[in-house]
SEDREN-181318 format. One record per residue (C-alpha): residue in three letters; x, y, z. Coordinates in steps of 0.5 Angstrom, whole numbers, plus 500, padded with zeros to 3 digits. Example, Ala and Ser with C-alpha at 12.3 -4.5 7.8 and 13.67 -1.06 7.14 Angstrom:
2
<rec code="ALA" x="525" y="491" z="516"/>
<rec code="SER" x="527" y="498" z="514"/>
# end
This chain:
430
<rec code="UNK" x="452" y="469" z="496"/>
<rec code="UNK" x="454" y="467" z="503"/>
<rec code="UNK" x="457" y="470" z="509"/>
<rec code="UNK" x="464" y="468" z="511"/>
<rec code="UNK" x="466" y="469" z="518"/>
<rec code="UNK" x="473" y="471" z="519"/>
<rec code="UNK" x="476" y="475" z="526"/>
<rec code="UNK" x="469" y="479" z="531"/>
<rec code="UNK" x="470" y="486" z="526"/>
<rec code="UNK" x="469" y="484" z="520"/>
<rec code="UNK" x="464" y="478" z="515"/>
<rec code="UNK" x="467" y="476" z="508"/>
<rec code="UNK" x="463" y="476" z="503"/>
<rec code="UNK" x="463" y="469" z="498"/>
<rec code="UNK" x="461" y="470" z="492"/>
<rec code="UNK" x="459" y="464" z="489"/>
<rec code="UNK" x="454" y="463" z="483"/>
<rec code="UNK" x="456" y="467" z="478"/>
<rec code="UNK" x="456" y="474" z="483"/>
<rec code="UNK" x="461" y="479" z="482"/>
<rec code="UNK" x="464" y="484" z="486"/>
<rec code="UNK" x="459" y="489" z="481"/>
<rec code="UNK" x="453" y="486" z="484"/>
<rec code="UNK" x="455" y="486" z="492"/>
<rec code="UNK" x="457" y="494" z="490"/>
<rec code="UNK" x="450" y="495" z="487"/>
<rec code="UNK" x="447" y="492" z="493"/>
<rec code="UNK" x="451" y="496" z="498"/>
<rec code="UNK" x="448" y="502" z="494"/>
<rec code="UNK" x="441" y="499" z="495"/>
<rec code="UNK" x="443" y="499" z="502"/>
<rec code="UNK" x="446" y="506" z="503"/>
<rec code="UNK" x="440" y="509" z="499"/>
<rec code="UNK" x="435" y="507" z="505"/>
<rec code="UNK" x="440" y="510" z="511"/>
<rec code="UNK" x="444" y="516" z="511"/>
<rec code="UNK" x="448" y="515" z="504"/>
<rec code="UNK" x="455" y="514" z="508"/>
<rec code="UNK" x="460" y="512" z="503"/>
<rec code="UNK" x="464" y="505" z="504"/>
<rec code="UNK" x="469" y="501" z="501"/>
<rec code="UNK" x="469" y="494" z="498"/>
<rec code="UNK" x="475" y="490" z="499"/>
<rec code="UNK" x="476" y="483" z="493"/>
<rec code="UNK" x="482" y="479" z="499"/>
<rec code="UNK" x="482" y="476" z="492"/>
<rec code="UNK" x="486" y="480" z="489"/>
<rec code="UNK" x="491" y="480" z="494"/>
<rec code="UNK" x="493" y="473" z="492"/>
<rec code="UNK" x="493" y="475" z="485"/>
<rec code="UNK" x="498" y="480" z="486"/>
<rec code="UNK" x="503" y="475" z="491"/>
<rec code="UNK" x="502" y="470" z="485"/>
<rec code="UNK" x="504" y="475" z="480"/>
<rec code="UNK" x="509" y="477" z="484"/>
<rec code="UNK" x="512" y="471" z="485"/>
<rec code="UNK" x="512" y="470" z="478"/>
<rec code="UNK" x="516" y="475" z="476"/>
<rec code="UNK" x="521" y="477" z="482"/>
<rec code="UNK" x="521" y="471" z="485"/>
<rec code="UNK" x="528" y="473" z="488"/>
<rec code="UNK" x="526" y="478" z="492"/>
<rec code="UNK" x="522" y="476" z="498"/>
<rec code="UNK" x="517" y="481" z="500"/>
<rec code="UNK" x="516" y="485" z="506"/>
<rec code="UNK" x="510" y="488" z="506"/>
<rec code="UNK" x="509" y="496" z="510"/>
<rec code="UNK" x="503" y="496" z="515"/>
<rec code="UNK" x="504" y="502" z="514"/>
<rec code="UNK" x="500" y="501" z="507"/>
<rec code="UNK" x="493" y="499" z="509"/>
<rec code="UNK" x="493" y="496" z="516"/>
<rec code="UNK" x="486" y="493" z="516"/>
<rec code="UNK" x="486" y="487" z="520"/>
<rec code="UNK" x="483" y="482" z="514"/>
<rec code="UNK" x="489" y="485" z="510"/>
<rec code="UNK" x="495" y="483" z="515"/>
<rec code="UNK" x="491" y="477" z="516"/>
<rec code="UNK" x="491" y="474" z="509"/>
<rec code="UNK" x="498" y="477" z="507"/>
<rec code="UNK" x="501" y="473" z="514"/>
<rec code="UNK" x="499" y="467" z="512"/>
<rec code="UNK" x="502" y="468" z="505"/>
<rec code="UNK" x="509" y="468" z="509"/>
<rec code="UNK" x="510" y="475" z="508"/>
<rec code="UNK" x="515" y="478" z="512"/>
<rec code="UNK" x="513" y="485" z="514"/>
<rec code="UNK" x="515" y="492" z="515"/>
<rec code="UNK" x="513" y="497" z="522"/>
<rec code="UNK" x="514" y="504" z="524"/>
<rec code="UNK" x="510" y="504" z="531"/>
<rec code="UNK" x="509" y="499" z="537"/>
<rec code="UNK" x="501" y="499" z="534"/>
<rec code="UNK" x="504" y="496" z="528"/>
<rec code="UNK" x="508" y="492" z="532"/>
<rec code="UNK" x="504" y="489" z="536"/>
<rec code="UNK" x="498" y="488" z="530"/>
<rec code="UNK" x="501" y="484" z="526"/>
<rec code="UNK" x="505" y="479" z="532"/>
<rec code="UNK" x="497" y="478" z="533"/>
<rec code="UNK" x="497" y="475" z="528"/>
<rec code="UNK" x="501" y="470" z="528"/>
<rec code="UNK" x="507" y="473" z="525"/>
<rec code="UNK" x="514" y="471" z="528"/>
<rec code="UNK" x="518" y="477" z="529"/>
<rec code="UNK" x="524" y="474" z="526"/>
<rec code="UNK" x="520" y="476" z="520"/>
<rec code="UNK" x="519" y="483" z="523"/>
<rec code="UNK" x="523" y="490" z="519"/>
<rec code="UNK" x="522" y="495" z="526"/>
<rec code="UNK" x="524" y="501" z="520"/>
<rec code="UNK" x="522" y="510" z="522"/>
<rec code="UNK" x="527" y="516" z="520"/>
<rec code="UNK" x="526" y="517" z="528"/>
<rec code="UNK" x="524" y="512" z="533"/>
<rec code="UNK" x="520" y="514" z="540"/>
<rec code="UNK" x="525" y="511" z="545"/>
<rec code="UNK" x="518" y="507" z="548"/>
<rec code="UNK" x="517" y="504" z="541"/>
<rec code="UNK" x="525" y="501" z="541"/>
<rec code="UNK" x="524" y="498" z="548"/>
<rec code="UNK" x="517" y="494" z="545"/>
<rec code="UNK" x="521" y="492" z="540"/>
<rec code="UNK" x="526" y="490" z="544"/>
<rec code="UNK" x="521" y="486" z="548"/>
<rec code="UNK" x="518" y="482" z="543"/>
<rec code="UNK" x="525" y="480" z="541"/>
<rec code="UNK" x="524" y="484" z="533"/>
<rec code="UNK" x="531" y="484" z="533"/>
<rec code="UNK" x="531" y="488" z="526"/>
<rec code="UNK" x="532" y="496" z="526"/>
<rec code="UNK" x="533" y="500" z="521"/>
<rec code="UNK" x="538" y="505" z="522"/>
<rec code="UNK" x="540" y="512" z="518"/>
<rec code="UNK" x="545" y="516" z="522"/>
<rec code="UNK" x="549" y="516" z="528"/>
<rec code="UNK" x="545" y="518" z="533"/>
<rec code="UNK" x="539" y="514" z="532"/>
<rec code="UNK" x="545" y="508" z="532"/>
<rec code="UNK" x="546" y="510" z="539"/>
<rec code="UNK" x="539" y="511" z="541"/>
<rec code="UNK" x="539" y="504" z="539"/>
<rec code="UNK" x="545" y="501" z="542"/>
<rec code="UNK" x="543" y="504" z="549"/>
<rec code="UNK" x="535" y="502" z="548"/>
<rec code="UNK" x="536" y="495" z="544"/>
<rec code="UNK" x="544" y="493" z="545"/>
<rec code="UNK" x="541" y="486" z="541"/>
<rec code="UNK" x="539" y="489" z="535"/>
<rec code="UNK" x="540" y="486" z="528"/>
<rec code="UNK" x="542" y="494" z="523"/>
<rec code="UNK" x="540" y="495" z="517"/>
<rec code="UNK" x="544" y="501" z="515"/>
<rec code="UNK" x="540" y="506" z="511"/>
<rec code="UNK" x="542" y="509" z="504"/>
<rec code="UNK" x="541" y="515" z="501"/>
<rec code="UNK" x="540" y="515" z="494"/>
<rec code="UNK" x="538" y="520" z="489"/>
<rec code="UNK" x="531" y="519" z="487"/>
<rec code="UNK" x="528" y="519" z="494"/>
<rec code="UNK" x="531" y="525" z="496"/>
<rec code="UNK" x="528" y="528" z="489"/>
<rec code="UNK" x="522" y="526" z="491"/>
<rec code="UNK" x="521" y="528" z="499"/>
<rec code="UNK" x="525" y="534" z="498"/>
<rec code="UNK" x="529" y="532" z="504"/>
<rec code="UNK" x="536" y="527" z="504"/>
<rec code="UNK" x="534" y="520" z="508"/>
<rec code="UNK" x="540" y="516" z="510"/>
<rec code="UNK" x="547" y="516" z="511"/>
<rec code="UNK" x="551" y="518" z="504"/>
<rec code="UNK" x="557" y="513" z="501"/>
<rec code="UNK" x="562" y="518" z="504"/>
<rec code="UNK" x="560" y="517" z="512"/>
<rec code="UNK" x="559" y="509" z="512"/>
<rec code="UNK" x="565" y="507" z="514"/>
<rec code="UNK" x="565" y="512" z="520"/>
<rec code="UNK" x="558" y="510" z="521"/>
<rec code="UNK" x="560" y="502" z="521"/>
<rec code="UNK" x="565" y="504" z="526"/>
<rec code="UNK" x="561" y="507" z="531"/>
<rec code="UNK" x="557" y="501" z="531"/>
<rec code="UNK" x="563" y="497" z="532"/>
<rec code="UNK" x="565" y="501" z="538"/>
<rec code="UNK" x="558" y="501" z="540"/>
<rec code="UNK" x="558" y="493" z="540"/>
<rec code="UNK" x="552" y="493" z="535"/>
<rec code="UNK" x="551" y="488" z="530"/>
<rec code="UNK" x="550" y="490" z="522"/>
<rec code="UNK" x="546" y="485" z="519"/>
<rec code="UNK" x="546" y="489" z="512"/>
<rec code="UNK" x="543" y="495" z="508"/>
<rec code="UNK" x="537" y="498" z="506"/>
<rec code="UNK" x="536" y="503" z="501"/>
<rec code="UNK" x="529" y="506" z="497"/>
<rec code="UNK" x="527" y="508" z="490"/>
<rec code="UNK" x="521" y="511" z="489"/>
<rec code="UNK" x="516" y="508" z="483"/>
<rec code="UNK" x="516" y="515" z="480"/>
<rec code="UNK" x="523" y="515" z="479"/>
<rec code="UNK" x="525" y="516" z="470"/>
<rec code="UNK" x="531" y="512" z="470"/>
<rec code="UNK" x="530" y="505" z="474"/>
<rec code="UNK" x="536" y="503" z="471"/>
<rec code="UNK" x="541" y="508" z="473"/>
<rec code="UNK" x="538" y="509" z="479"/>
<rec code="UNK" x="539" y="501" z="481"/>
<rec code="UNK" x="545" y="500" z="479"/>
<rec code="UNK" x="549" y="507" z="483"/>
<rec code="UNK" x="544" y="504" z="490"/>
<rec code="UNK" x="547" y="497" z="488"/>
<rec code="UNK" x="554" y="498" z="487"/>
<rec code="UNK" x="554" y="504" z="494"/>
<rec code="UNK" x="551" y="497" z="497"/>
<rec code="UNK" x="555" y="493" z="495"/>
<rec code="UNK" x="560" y="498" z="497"/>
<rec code="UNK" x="558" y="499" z="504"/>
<rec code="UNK" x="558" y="490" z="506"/>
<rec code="UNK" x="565" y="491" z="502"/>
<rec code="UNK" x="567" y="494" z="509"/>
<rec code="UNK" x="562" y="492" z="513"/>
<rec code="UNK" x="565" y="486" z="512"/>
<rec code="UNK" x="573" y="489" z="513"/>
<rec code="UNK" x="570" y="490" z="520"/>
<rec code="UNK" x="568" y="483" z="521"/>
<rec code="UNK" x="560" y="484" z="521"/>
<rec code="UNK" x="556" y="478" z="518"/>
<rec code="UNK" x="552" y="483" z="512"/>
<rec code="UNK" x="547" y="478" z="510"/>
<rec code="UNK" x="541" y="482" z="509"/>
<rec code="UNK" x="539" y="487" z="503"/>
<rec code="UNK" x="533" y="491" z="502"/>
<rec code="UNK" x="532" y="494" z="496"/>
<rec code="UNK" x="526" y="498" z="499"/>
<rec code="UNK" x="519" y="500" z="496"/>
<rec code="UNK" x="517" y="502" z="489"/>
<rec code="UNK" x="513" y="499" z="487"/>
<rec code="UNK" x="507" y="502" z="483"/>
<rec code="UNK" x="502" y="496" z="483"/>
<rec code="UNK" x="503" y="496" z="475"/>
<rec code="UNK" x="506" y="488" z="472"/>
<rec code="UNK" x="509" y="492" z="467"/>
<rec code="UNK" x="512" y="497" z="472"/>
<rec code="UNK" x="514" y="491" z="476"/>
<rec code="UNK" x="518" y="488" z="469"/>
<rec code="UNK" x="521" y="495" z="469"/>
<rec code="UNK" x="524" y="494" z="475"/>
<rec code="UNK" x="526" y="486" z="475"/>
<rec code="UNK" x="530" y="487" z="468"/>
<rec code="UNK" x="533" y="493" z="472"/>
<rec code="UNK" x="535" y="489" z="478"/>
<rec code="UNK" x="536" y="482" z="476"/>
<rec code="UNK" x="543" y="483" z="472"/>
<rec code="UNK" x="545" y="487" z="478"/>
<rec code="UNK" x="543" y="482" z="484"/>
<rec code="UNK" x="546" y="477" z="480"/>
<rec code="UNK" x="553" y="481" z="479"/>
<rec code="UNK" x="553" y="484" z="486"/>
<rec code="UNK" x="550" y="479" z="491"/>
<rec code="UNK" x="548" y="473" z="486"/>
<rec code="UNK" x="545" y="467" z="491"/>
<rec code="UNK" x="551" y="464" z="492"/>
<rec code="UNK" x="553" y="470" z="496"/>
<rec code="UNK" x="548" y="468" z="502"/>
<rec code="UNK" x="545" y="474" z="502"/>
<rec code="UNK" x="537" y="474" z="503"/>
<rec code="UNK" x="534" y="480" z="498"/>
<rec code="UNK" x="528" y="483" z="501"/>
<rec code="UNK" x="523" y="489" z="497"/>
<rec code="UNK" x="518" y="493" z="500"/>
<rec code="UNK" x="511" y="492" z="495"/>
<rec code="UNK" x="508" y="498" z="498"/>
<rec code="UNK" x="502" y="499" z="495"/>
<rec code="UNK" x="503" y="493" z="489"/>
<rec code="UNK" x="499" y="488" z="494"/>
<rec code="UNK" x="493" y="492" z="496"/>
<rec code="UNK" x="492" y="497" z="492"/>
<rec code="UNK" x="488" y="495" z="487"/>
<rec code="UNK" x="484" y="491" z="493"/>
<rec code="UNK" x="480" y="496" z="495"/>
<rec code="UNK" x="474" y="500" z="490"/>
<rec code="UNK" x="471" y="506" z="494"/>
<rec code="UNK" x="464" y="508" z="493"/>
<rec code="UNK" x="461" y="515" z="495"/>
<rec code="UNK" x="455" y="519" z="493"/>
<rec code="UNK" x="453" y="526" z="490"/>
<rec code="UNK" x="452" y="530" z="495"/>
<rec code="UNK" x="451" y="537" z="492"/>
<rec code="UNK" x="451" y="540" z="485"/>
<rec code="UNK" x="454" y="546" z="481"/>
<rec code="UNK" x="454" y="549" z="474"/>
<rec code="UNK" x="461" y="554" z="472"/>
<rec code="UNK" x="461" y="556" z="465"/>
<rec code="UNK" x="468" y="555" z="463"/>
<rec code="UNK" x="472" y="555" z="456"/>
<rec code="UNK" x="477" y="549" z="456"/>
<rec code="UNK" x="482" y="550" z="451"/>
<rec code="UNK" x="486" y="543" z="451"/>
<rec code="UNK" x="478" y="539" z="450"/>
<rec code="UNK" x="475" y="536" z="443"/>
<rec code="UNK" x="469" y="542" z="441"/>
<rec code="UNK" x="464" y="537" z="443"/>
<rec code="UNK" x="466" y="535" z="449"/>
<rec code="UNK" x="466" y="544" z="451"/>
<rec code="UNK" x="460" y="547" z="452"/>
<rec code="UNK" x="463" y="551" z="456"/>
<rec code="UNK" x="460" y="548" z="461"/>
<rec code="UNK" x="463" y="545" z="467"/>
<rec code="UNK" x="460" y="541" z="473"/>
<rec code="UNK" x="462" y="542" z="480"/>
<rec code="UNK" x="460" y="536" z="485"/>
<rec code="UNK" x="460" y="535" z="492"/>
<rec code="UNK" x="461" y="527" z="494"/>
<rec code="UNK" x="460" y="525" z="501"/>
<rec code="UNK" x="468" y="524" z="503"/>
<rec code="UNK" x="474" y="528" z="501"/>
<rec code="UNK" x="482" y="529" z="503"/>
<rec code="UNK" x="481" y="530" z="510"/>
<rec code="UNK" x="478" y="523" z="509"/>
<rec code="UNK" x="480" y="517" z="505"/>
<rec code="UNK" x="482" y="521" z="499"/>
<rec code="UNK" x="488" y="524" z="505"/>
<rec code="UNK" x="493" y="521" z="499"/>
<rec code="UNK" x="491" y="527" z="495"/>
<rec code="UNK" x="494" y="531" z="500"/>
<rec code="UNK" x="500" y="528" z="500"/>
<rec code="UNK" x="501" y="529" z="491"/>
<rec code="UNK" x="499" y="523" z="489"/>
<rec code="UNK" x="495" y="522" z="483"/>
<rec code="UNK" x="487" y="519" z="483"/>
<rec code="UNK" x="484" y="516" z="478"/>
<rec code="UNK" x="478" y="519" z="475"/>
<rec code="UNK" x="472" y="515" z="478"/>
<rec code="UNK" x="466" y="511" z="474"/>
<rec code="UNK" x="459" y="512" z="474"/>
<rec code="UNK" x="456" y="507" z="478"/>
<rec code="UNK" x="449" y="504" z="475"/>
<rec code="UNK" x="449" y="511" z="471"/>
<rec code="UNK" x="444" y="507" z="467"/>
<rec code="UNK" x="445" y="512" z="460"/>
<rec code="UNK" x="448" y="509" z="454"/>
<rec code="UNK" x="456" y="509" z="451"/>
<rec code="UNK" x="454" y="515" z="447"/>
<rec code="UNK" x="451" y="519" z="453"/>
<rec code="UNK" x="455" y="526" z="453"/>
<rec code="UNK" x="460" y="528" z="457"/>
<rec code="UNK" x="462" y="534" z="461"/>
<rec code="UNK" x="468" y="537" z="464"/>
<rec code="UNK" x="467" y="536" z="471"/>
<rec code="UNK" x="471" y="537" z="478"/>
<rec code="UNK" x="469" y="533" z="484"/>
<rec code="UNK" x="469" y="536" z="492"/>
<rec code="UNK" x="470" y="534" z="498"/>
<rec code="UNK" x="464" y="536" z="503"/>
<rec code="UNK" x="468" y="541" z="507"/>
<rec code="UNK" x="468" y="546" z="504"/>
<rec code="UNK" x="475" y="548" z="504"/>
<rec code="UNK" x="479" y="551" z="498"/>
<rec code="UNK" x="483" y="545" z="499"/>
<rec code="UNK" x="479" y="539" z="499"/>
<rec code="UNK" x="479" y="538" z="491"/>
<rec code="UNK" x="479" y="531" z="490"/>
<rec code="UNK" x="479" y="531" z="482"/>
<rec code="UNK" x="480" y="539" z="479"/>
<rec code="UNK" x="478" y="536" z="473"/>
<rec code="UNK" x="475" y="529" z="469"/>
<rec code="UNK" x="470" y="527" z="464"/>
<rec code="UNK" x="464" y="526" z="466"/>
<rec code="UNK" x="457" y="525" z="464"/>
<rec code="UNK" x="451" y="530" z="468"/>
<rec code="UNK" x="450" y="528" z="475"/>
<rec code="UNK" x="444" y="528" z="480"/>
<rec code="UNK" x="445" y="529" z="487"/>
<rec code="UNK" x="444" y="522" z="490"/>
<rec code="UNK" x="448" y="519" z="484"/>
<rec code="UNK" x="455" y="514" z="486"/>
<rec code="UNK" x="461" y="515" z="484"/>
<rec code="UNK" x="466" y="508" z="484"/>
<rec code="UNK" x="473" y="510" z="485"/>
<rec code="UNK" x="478" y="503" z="484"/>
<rec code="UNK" x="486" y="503" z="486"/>
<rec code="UNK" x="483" y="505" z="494"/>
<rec code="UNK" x="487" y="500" z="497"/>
<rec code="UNK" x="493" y="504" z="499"/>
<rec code="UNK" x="489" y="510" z="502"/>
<rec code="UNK" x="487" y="510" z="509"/>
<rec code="UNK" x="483" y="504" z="509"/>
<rec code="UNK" x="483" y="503" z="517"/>
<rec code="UNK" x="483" y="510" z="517"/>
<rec code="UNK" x="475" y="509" z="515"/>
<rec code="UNK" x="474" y="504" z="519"/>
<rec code="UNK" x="475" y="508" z="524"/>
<rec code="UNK" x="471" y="513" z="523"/>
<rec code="UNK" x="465" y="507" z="523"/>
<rec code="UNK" x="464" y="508" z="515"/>
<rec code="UNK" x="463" y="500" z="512"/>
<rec code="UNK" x="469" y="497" z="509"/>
<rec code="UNK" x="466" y="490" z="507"/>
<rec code="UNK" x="470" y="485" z="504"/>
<rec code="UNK" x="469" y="480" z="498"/>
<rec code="UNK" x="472" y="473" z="496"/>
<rec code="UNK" x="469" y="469" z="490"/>
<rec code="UNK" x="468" y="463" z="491"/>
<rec code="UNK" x="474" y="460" z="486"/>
<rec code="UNK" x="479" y="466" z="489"/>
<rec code="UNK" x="477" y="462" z="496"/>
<rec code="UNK" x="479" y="456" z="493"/>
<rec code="UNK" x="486" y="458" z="491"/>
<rec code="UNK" x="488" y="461" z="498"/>
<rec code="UNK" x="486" y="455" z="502"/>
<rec code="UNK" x="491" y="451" z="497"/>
<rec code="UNK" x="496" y="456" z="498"/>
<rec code="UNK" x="495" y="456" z="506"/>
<rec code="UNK" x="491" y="462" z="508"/>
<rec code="UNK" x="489" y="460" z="515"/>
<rec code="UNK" x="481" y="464" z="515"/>
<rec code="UNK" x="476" y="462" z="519"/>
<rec code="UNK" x="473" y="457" z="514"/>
<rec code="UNK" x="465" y="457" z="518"/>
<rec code="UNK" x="459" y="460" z="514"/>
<rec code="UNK" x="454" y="462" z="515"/>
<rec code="UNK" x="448" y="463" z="510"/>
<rec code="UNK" x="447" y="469" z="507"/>
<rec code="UNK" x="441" y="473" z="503"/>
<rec code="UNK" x="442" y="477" z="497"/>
<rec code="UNK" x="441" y="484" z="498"/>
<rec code="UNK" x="442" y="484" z="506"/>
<rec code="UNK" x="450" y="487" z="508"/>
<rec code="UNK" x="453" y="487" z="515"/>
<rec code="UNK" x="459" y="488" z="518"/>
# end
């Protein structure tokens, strides 16, 4: 295994003759159980390549804007950057992080429900001329602070509003009067963005009403002699390559009926998550141990003992399970090097963070063999759950390429640090 040196921060771990990702987590183990146990997160930056090419081969049409928000860890932003995409910010930091790396700002979506008067000027500054814009007071906030923004409009739709509980955007009726205003304000309108969540049940009806309100909406854009060449269909987009078919089979007939290519207008999406998700596996150690007896009644007789397992893991959602917090879903962990047999018994088990607190549950329940304080759990899919967050804190986040990912992102223009530097077996720095 070999060392590769990217920017001062971080080292890229090559894994060249026949190491895997399983022996880099089992050597990070190693490691940790000599010092204080942290736990740590493992990054494949091949993986962010394969989800691009994945992309690509399924909804070529769109182009995708990456939101910083995400996961905003520099190897992250430098990789995807040099892949072309564009990307998505809320903050004058995330402005200025991905600028730093390289990114022009004509491929940069200044986007936030409410923007800070400071973050509007730094953006007119840099000349990041695209700006989201929901309602009329953000509209003239923008006019007086950045009079030479380029306005996607905001679109409310069902199923984003269904999903926060709020209404985000400006609603079908009120576009016209928004348009106008713009137009006597002298602010450009470029064109609409809209959102639909990943958990919404009917994709099909939930893009062709936001389809046909955008087309709508460029419709009279166009009646006041704006130039509508932009089309945002936001974020939505879960990780899955099925869910990613779900939504292209939905979208494409629509796109085709309403903004087909001879149109001129450009298709943009937000993948979210779908890049960087499955990147990231977060590795974290049994702290502590209890034992409940409890009846479940949903259980197979011999997976209920009447015994359940409580353990204590050394982060939790005040941490980098934070996401729980906000009602997303965590995939049940793996036992890492547990070392027992498939037929090894399981057990109703519940995981808890290390405060303490009634509400830092990561897991309320899962299946799993009995545990030992010391033993790791490996949770996979962590890639869009405050990885710089943890980074922060000073906890190791380490990164890995193999050897023929590396290969592929060198032929498709990745532009890392390409010097190495030789690098023993069972030794791990960041």
């Amino acid at each position: 295994m070999k060392a590769l040196s990217d920017k001062p921060g971080y080292i890229i771990e090559l894994l060249e003759g026949g190491v895997t990702l399983e022996d880099v987590v089992d050597g990070h183990v190693c490691e940790q159980a000599l010092v204080e146990k942290s736990a740590f997160l493992v990054g494949d930056l091949g993986a962010l390549m394969r989800q691009h090419v994945c992309w690509q081969s399924i909804v070529p049409q769109l182009q995708p804007y990456y939101p910083v928000k995400n996961n905003s860890s520099p190897a992250v932003i430098e990789v995807l950057a040099s892949l072309g995409l564009g990307f998505v910010c809320v903050n004058k930091a995330e402005v200025n992080l991905v600028l730093e790396h390289g990114v022009p700002p004509e491929s940069i979506i200044f986007s936030g429900v409410c923007k800070q008067q400071a973050h509007i000027k730094h953006a007119a500054r840099n000349n990041v001329q695209h700006l989201v814009c929901e309602n009329e007071a953000e509209l003239r906030k923008i006019s007086r602070l950045h009079p030479d923004a380029k306005l996607l409009l905001q679109l409310a739709t069902q199923d984003h509003a269904a999903e926060t509980s709020m209404t985000f955007g400006f609603s079908l009726k009120s576009c016209r009067h928004l348009l106008e205003a713009a137009k006597e304000l002298g602010v450009q309108v470029v064109g609409v963005s809209f959102h639909i969540p990943s958990t919404c049940q009917d994709v099909q009806d939930a893009y062709t009403h936001a389809l046909s309100d955008a087309r709508c909406v460029f419709d009279m854009g166009v009646d006041l002699g704006y130039d509508m060449n932009i089309l945002d269909i936001g974020g939505g987009f879960s990780g899955s390559d099925f869910q990613l078919k779900q939504v292209e089979s939905a979208v494409r007939p629509l796109l085709d009926a309403y903004f087909s290519p001879l149109s001129g207008v450009q298709v943009l999406a937000q993948p979210s998550s779908f890049y960087v998700a499955s990147a990231f596996s977060l590795a974290v150690s049994v702290i502590g141990k209890d034992v409940v007896n409890r009846h479940w009644d949903d259980l197979p007789r011999e997976k209920n003992e009447g015994t359940e397992f409580l353990y204590y893991i050394n982060e939790g959602v005040y941490g980098p399970f934070s996401c729980k917090l906000l009602g997303n879903s965590i995939a049940a962990p793996s036992v890492h090097k547990h070392g027992l047999c498939g037929e090894e018994a399981v057990y109703p088990s519940s995981l808890w963070g290390p405060s303490l607190d009634q509400l830092d549950c990561v897991m309320e329940r899962c299946l799993l063999p009995e545990l030992s304080v010391g033993d790791w759990l490996l949770f996979s899919d962590m890639g869009a759950c405050g990885v710089e967050e943890f980074a922060s804190v000073g906890l190791p986040v380490y990164y890995t390429v193999s050897a023929s990912d590396w290969f592929k992102m060198q032929e498709a223009g990745v532009a890392l640090d390409s010097a190495m530097k030789n690098f023993s077996m069972g030794q791990y720095s960041v």
